[in-house]
C-alpha positions in Angstrom: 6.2 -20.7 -35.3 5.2 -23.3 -37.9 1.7 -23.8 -36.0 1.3 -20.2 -36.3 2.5 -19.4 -39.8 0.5 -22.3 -41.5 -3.2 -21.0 -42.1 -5.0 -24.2 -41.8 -3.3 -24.9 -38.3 -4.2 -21.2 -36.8 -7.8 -21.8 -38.0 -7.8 -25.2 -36.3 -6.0 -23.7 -33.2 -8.5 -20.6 -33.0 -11.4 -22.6 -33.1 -10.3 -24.7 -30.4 -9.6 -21.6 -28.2 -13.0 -20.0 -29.1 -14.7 -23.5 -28.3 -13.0 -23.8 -25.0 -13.1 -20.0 -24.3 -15.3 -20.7 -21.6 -14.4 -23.8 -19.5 -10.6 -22.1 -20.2 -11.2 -19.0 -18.3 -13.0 -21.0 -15.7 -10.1 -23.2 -15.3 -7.7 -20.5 -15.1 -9.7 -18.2 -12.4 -10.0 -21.3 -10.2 -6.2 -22.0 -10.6 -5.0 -18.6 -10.2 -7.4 -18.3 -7.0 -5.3 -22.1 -5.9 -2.3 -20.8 -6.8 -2.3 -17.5 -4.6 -3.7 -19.6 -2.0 -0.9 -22.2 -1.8 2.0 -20.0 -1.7 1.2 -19.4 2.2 2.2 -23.7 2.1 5.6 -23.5 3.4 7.0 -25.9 1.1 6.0 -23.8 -1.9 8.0 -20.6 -0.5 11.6 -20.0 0.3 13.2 -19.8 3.3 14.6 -16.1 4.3 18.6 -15.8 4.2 20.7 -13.1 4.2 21.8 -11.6 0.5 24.4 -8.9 2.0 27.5 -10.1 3.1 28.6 -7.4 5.4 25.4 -8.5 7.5 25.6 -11.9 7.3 26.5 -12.6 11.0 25.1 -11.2 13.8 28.6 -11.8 16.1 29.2 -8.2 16.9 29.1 -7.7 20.9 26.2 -5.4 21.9 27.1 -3.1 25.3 24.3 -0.9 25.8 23.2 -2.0 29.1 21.7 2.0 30.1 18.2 1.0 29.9 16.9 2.8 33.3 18.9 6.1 31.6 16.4 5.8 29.1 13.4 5.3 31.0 14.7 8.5 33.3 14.9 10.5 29.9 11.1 9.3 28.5 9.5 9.8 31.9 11.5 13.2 31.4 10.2 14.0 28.1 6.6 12.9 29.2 6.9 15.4 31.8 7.7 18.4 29.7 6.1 17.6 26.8 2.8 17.8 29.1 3.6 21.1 30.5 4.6 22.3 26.9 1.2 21.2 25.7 3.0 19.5 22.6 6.5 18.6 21.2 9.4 20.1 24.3 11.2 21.9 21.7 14.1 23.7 23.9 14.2 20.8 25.9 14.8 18.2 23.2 17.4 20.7 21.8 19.4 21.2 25.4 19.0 17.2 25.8 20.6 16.5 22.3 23.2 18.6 22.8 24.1 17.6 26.4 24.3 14.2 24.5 27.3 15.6 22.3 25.0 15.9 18.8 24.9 18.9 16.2 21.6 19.6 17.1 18.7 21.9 14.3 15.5 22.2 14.3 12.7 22.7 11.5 9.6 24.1 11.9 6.8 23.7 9.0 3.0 24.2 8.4 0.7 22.4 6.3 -3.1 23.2 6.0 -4.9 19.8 5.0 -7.3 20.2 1.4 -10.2 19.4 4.4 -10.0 18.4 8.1 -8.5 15.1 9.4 -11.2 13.9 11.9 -9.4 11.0 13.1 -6.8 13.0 14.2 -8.8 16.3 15.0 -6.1 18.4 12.9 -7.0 21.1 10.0 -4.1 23.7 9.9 -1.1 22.1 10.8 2.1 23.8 12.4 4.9 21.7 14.1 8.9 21.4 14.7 11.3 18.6 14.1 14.6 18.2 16.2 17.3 16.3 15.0 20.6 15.4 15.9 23.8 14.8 13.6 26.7 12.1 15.3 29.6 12.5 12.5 31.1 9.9 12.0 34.5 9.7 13.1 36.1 7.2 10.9 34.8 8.0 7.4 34.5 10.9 4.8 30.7 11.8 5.7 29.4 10.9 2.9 26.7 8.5 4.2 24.1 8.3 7.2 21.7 6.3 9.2 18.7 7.5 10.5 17.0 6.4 14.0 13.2 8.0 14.3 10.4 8.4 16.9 7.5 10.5 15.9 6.2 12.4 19.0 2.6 11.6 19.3 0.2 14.1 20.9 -0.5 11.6 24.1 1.8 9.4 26.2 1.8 6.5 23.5 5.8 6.9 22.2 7.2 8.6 25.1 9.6 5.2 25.7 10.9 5.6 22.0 12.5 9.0 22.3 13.6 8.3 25.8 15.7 5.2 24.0 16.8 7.1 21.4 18.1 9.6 23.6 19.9 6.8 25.7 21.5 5.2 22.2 23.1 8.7 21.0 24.6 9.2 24.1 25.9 5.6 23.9 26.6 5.5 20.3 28.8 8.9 20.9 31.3 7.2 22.8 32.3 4.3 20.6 34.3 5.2 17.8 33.7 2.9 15.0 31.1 4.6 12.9 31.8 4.9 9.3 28.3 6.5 9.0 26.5 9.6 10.4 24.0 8.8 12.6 21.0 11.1 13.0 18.5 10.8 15.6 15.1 12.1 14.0 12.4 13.3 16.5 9.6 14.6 14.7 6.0 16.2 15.5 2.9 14.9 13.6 3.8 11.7 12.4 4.1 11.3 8.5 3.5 15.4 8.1 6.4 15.9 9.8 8.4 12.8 8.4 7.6 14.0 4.7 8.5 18.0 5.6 12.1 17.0 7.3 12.4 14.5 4.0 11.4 17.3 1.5 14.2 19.3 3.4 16.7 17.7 3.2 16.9 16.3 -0.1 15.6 19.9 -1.1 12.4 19.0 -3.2 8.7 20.1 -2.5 6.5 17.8 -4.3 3.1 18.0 -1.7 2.7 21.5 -0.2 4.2 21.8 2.2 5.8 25.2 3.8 9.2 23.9 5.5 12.0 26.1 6.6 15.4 24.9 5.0 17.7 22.4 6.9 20.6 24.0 8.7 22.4 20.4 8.8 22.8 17.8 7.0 24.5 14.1 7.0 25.9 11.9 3.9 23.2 10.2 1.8 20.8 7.8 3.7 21.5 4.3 3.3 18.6 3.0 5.9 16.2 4.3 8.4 15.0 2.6 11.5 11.6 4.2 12.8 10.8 3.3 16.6 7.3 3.2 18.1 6.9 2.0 21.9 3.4 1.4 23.5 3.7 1.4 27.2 7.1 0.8 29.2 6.3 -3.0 29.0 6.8 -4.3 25.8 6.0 -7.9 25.1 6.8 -8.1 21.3 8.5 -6.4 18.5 6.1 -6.4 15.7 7.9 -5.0 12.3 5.9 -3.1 9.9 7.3 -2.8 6.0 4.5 -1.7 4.1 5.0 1.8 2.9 3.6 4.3 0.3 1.9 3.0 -2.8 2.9 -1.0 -1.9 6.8 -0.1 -1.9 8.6 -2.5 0.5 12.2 -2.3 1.5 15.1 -4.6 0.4 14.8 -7.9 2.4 17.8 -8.1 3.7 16.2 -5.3 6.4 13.4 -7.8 6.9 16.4 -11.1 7.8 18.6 -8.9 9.9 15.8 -7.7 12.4 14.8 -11.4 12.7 18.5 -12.7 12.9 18.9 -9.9 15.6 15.8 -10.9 17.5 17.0 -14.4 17.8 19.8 -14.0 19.0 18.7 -11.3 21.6 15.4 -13.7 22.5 13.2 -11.0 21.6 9.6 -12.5 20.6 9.2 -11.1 17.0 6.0 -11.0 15.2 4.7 -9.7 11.5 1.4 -8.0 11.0 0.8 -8.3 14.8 0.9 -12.4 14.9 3.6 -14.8 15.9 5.7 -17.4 13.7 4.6 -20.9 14.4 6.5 -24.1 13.6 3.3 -26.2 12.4 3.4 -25.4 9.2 2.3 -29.0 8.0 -1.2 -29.1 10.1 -4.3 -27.1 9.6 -4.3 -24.3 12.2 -0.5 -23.5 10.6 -2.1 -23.4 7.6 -4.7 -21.3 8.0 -2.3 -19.0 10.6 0.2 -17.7 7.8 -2.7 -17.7 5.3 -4.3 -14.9 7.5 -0.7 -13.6 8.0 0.0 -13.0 4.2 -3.6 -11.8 3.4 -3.3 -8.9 6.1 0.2 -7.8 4.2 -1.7 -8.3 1.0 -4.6 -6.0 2.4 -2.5 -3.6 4.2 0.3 -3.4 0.7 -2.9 -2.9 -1.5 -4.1 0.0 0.2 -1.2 2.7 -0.6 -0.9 3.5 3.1 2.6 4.3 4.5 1.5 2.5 7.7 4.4 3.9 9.3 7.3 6.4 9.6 9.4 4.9 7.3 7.3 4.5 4.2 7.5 7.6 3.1 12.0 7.0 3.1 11.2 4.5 0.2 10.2 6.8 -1.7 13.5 7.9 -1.8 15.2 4.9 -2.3 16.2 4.4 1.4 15.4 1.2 3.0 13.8 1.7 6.1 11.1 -0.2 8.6 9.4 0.6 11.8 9.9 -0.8 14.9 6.9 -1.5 16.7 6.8 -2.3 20.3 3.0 -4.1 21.1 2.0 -5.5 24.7 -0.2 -8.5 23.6 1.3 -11.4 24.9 1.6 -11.3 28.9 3.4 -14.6 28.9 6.6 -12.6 27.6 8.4 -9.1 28.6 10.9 -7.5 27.0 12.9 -4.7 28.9 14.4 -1.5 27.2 17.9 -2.8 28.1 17.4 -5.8 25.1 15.8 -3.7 23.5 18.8 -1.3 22.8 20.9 -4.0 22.3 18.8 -5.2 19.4 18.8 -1.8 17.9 22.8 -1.4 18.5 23.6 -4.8 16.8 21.2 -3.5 13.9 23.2 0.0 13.6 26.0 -1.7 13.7 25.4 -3.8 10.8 24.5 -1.4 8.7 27.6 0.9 9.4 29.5 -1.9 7.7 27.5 -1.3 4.2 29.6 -0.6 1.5 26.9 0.4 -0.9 23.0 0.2 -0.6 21.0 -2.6 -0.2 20.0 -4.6 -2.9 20.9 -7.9 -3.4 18.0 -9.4 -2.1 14.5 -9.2 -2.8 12.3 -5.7 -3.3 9.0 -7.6 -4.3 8.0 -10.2 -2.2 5.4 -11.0 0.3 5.8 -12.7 4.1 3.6 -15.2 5.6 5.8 -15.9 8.5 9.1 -14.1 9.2 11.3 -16.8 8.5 9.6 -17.8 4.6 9.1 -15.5 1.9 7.1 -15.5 -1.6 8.9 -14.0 -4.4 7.7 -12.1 -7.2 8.9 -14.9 -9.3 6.1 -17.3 -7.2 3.0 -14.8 -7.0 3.3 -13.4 -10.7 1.8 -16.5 -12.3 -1.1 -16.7 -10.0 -2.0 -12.9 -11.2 -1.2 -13.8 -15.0 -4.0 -16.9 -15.0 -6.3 -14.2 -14.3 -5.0 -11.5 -16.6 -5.1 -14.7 -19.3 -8.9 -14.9 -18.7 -9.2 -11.4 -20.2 -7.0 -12.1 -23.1 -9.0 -15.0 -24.0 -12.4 -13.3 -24.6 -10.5 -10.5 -26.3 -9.6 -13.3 -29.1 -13.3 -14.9 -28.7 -14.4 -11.5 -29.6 -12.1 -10.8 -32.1 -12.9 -14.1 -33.6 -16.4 -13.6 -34.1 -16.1 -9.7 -35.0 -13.6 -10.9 -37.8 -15.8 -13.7 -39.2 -17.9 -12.5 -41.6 -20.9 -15.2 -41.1 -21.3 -14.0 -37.9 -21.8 -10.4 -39.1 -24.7 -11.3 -41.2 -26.1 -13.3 -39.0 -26.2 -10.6 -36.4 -27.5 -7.9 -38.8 -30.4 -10.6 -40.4 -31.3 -10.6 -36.9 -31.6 -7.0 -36.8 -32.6 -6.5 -40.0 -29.6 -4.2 -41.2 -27.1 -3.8 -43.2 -23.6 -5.1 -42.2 -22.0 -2.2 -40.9 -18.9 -1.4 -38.7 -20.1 0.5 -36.0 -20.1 4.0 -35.5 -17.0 6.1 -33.7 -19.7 8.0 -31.9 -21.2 5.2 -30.8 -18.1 3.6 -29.0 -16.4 7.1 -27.8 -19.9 8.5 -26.3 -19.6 6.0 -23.4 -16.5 5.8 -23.0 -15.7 9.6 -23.1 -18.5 9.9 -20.3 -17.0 7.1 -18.4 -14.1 8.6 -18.0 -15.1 12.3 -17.5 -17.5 10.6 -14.4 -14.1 9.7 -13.4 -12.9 13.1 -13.3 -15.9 14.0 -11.5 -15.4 11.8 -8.7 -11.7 12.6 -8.6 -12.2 16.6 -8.7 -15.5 17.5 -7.2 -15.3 16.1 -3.9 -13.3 18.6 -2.4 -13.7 21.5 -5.2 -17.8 21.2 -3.7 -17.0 20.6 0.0 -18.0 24.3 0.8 -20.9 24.3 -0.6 -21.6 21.6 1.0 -21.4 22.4 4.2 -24.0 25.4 3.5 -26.6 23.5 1.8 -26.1 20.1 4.5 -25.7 20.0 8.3 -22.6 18.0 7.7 -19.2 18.5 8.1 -16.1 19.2 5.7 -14.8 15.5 6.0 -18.4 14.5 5.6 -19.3 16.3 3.1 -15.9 15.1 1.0 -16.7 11.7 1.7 -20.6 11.1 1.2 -20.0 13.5 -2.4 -17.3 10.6 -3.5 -20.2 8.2 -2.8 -23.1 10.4 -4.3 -21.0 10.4 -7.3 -20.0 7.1 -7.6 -23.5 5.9 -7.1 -25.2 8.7 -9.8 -22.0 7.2 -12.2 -24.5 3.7 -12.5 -26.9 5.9 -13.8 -25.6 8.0 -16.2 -23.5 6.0 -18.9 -25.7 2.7 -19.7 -28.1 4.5 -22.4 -24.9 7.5 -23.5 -24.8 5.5 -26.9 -28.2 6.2 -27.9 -27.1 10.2 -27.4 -25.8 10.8 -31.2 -26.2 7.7 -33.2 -29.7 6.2 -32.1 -29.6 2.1 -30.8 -26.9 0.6 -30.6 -25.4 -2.8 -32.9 -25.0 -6.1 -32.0 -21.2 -5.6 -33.0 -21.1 -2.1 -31.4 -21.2 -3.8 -28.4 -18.5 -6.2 -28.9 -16.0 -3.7 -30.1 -16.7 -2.0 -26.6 -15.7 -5.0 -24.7 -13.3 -5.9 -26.7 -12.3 -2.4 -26.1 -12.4 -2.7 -22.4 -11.3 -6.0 -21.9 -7.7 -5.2 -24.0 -7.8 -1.7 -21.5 -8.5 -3.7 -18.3 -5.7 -6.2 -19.4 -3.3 -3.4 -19.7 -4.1 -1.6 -16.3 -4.1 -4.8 -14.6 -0.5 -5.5 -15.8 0.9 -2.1 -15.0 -0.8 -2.2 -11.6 0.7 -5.3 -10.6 4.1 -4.3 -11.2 4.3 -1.8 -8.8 2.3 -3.3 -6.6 1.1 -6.7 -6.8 -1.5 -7.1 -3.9 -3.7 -3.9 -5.4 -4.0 -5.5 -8.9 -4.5 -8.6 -7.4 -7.3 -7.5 -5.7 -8.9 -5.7 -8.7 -8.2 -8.6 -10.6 -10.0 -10.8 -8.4 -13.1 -8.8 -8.8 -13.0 -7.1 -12.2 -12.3 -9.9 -14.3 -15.2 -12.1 -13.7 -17.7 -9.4 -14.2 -15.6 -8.1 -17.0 -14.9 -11.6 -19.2 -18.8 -12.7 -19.3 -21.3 -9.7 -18.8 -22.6 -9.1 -21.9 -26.4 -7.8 -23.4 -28.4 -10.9 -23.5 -27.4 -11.8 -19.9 -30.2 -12.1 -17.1 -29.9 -8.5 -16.5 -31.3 -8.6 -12.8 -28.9 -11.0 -12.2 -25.5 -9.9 -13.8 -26.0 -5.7 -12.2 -26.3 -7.4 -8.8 -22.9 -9.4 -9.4 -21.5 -6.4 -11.0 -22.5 -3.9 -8.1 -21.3 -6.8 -5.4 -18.1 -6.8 -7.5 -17.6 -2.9 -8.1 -14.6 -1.3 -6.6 -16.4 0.6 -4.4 -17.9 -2.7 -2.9 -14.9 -4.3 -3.3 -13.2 -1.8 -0.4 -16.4 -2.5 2.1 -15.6 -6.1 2.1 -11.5 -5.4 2.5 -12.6 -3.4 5.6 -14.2 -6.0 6.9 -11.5 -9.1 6.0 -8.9 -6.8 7.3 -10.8 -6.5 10.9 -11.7 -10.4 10.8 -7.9 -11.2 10.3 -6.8 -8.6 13.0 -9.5 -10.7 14.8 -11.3 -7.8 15.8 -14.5 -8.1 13.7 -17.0 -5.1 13.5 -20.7 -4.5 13.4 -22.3 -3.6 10.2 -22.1 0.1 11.2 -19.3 0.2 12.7 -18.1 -1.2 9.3 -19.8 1.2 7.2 -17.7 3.9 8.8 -14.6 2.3 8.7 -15.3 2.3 5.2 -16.3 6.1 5.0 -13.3 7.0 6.8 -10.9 4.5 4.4 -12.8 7.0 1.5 -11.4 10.4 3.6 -7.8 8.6 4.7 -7.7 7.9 0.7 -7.7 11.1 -0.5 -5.8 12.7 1.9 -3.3 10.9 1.8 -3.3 11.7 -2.0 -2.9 15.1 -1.2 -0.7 15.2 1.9 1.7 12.1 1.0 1.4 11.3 -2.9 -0.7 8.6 -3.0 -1.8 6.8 -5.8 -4.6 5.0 -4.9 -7.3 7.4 -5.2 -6.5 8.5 -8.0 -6.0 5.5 -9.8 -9.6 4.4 -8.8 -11.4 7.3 -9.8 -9.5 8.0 -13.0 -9.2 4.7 -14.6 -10.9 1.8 -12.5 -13.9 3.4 -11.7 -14.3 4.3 -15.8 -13.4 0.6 -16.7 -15.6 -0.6 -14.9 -18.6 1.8 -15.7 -17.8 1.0 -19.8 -18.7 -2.8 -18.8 -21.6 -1.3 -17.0 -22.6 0.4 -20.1 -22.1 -3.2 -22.1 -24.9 -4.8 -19.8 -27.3 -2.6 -20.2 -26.7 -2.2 -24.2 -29.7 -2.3 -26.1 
C-alpha cells in the first residue's frame, strides 16, 4: 500500500510497467501458452480419489449374471422396432410392465427453426416410455435415472435390451432407497429435453409435450447408455454437456473404480490411459487427451444424453460402448455388473454430489486438473490485456503526449468526440445483431432468390454476414465527426481492450476451455494492432485470428486428435455444418455459444478491426 500511496514511487512503478509493456505481455502469452501445456505433465496434476464417502468402496457383490436375457430382449426390440418403422411404442409399454414397472408414456412435437440435414428431420413428432421401480425401503422422495435413446437404425438396440434385463433384475432385490426409472426415449436430445421439461414442469425451448402421468423423487444422478454393436471392446465415458457444464467428479472416479474392479477396458474421449507418463509418446498421448475435452467442452455441445440433466443440477454421464480395440471383448454380462455396482452406489447417497470437483479437466482417467491449476494459465493472458489498458491510459493521461500528438496533426488538444467512439462501436454491435437475427429471419427468401436449401441458406447468410461485417465498420467514425484523432483511437482500444478483459473473465468462469480458446486468439490481435501498423500485415493476422477462423482450425485439430484428419473440403463442411449444429442447438437445447459469438465476440473483435484501419 505504501508503494502505491507515495506519488513519486507510483510514477517510478508506472513507468517501468509502460517501458516493459511490451516484453511483459510477451513473457506472459508465452508462459500462459507453457503453463496450459504442462498441466497434461502428470506430476503437475492430481491424482483422482473419491470425495463421497458413501461410494468410497466398490465391495458391494454384483449378481446380474442375465446377459443372454438381455440380448433376447434387444434382438427383440430390433425386431419390432423394424416392423414399426420407428420407436415399438405398445411393445416397450407391455415389456415394461411384464418387468413389474409403473409404466407412461409421453408423446411430443417439435418443428426445428430450419431443417436438421445431418439427421434428415424438420417437423419432429416422437414418444418417450418410461418406467418407475419405487423404491421399497424409503419415502420416494429421490430417484435414479438409467437412459438409452432409441436411435432410428440398429446402433443402440443392445442398450435398451440391457436396460430391460437390469429392471427386471433390479425389481427383485429389495434394497433400494431410491426410485429407479428406466428412460427410453425417441430422438435423442429432443426427446431427453421434452421428458426433462415434463417433469420438472418448465418449457423454456418450444417444445409441445403432453404432461407426465408419473413421476419419481428428485433426481440425484442419471446414467445414459449407448451400445454400438453386441461386441463391445471398451467403455468410453463422455461428460461434456451443455454450455461446458461437467458433472461432479466423484461420477467420473466411481465409473473408473467400477471398471477396475470388473476388468472392463475404460477409455476418455475415445483413447486409453497409459502408464508412461514420464516419456515422450505419454506425453504427447494425454496432451491430445485433454485438448480433445478442451475442444469438445468449448463447443457448448451436450455430446450426449446426459448433458442436458446438468442443467438441472443432476449429475449424470453417458456410457458409451465403442468396438475399437479387437484385442479386448467385453460381454453384456460385465457389463450389467458394472452398471449394478454403479446403481448401487448411488442408492447409498444421502444428499447430492458435491464434495468433489465441478470444474476440472481430465487427461487420463486416473489424473485430473483443477480449476485451481488451469485458472492461472488463462489469467497471464487476460494480464496481457490489462497491461496495454494502463500503457494506454498512461499516455492518454500524460499531457506531453497529447500535444505532441496534436502538433503532429496540427490541432488543438481536444478529448475526442462521443460520436466518434459510439459510431463504431454502435455498428459493431448492431452487425452483431445482424448475424445473430437475420440468418434464419431471411432463410425463405433465400431459398427463392438461390437454388440452395434452408440449412444452406441459414448457414452461407451467417458467413455472408460475417464477411460484409470487415467491410462495414473500419471508416463508421468518419460518418458524423469527419477524421478521426490520434487519441480517438486510443480511447477505443482502451475501450475494447477493458471490454475484452471483462468477457474473457466471465466466459471462463463458466466455462474455461471456450475463453481459453478466445483468449488464445483475441488477445494477441487485440494488445498490439493499432493504426500505424503494416496494415497488409496486421488484417491478415487479424482475419487468421478472427473467431470465425478460429472454429475452421478447431475443426480441423479436433479430427487430427480423433486421428481421423480431413481434406480441405471435407473440412470446409465440417465447418459449415458446426455453423448449422451451432444455432440449432441454440434454439432447440439453449445454447450459448452462438449467441455469445455473434452478440459480443464477433462486435469485439470488429471494434479492433475498426482501430486498424483508423485514419
Amino acid at each position: 500500500m505504501g508503494l502505491l500511496s507515495d506519488p513519486n514511487r507510483r510514477r517510478a512503478l508506472t513507468s517501468l510497467l509502460t517501458r516493459l509493456n511490451t516484453p511483459l505481455c510477451v513473457l506472459c502469452y508465452v508462459a500462459g501458452v507453457a503453463w496450459f501445456m504442462g498441466l497434461a505433465f502428470a506430476p503437475f496434476s492430481l491424482r483422482c480419489y473419491m470425495s463421497e464417502n458413501a461410494m468410497g468402496s466398490t465391495m458391494v457383490e454384483e449378481r446380474f449374471s442375465t446377459g443372454e436375457r438381455a440380448l433376447g430382449a434387444a434382438r427383440e426390440f430390433a425386431a419390432q422396432k423394424k416392423k414399426a418403422g420407428g420407436m415399438p411404442v405398445q411393445w416397450l409399454v407391455q415389456a415394461m410392465q411384464s418387468r413389474g414397472l409403473e409404466v407412461y408414456t409421453q408423446s411430443f412435437s417439435r418443428m426445428l427453426p430450419f431443417p436438421d440435414e445431418s439427421k434428415e428431420r424438420y417437423m419432429v413428432h416422437g414418444t418417450n416410455v418410461y418406467g418407475i421401480l419405487r423404491a421399497p425401503r424409503a419415502p420416494r422422495t429421490e430417484s435414479l435415472v438409467l437412459s438409452a435413446p432409441c436411435s432410428p437404425d440398429g446402433a443402440n438396440n443392445q442398450a435398451v435390451g440391457l436396460l430391460l434385463a437390469l429392471a427386471q433384475y433390479f425389481k427383485g432385490q429389495v434394497y433400494w432407497a431410491k426410485d429407479l426409472i428406466f428412460l427410453v426415449n425417441e430422438h435423442d436430445l429432443i426427446g431427453m429435453q421434452a421428458w426433462l421439461e415434463g417433469y420438472h414442469d418448465v418449457n423454456t425451448t418450444g417444445i409441445s409435450a403432453s404432461p407426465l402421468q408419473g413421476r419419481g423423487g428428485s433426481i440425484q444422478a442419471a446414467l445414459s447408455l449407448e451400445l454400438s454393436s453386441d461386441v463391445i471392446t471398451s467403455l468410453d465415458l463422455v461428460l461434456e454437456g451443455l454450455n461446458g457444464q461437467l458433472p461432479n467428479l466423484d461420477l467420473a472416479n466411481l465409473f473408473h473404480a467400477f471398471c477396475q474392479k470388473t476388468n472392463i477396458l475404460c477409455t476418455i474421449q475415445g483413447k486409453l490411459q497409459r502408464s508412461d507418463w514420464d516419456t515422450v509418446s505419454g506425453y504427447t498421448h494425454s496432451v491430445q487427451t485433454m485438448l480433445l475435452m478442451v475442444l469438445r467442452q468449448a463447443s457448448g455441445r451436450s455430446w450426449g444424453d446426459h448433458g442436458l440433466f446438468l442443467r438441472y443440477h443432476i449429475e449424470a454421464a453417458t456410457l458409451r460402448g465403442i468396438n475399437s480395440f479387437r484385442q479386448y471383448k467385453t460381454d453384456i454380462t460385465t457389463l450389467g455388473k458394472l452398471l449394478e455396482g454403479m446403481f448401487r452406489k448411488l442408492n447409498n447417497l444421502l444428499e447430492r454430489l458435491h464434495q468433489s470437483y465441478f470444474f476440472y479437466l481430465m487427461p487420463s482417467l486416473s489424473r485430473f486438473v483443477s480449476i485451481g491449476y488451469y485458472m492461472p494459465a488463462f489469467s497471464l493472458l487476460v494480464l496481457i490485456l490489462l497491461l496495454r489498458a494502463l500503457d494506454l491510459w498512461v499516455q492518454l493521461s500524460d499531457p506531453s503526449t497529447a500535444l505532441e500528438d496534436c502538433a503532429t496533426e496540427g490541432e488543438e488538444v481536444s478529448s475526442p468526440g462521443l460520436l466518434s467512439l459510439l459510431t463504431p462501436v454502435l455498428i459493431s454491435h448492431l452487425t452483431g445483431v445482424a448475424l445473430y437475427t437475420l440468418p434464419v429471419l431471411s432463410q425463405h427468401a433465400a431459398v427463392q432468390h438461390f437454388p440452395v436449401s434452408e440449412t444452406e441458406a441459414v448457414t452461407l447468410t451467417a458467413v455472408a454476414i460475417y464477411t460484409a461485417g470487415l467491410a462495414l465498420p473500419h471508416n463508421t467514425h468518419r460518418v458524423l465527426s469527419g477524421a478521426g484523432t490520434e487519441r480517438g483511437w486510443r480511447v477505443l482500444k482502451l475501450l475494447s481492450l477493458l471490454y475484452l478483459s471483462a468477457l474473457l473473465g466471465c466466459t471462463a468462469l463458466l466455462n474455461f476451455s471456450l475463453g481459453f480458446i478466445l483468449a488464445l486468439t483475441l488477445v494477441p490481435v487485440t494488445a498490439f494492432i493499432t493504426p500505424h501498423a503494416p496494415r497488409l500485415l496486421s488484417a491478415g493476422a487479424m482475419v487468421l485470428l478472427s473467431p470465425a477462423i478460429t472454429l475452421l482450425l478447431c475443426v480441423f485439430l479436433y479430427q487430427e486428435l480423433q486421428e481421423a484428419p480431413v481434406s480441405p473440403l471435407e473440412g470446409w463442411a465440417l465447418f459449415l455444418s458446426a455453423i448449422s449444429q451451432g444455432i440449432l442447438d441454440h434454439h432447440l437445447y439453449g445454447s450459448l455459444l452462438y449467441p455469445l459469438v455473434a452478440l459480443l465476440v464477433f462486435p469485439c473483435w470488429l471494434q479492433v478491426w475498426n482501430i486498424l484501419f483508423w485514419k
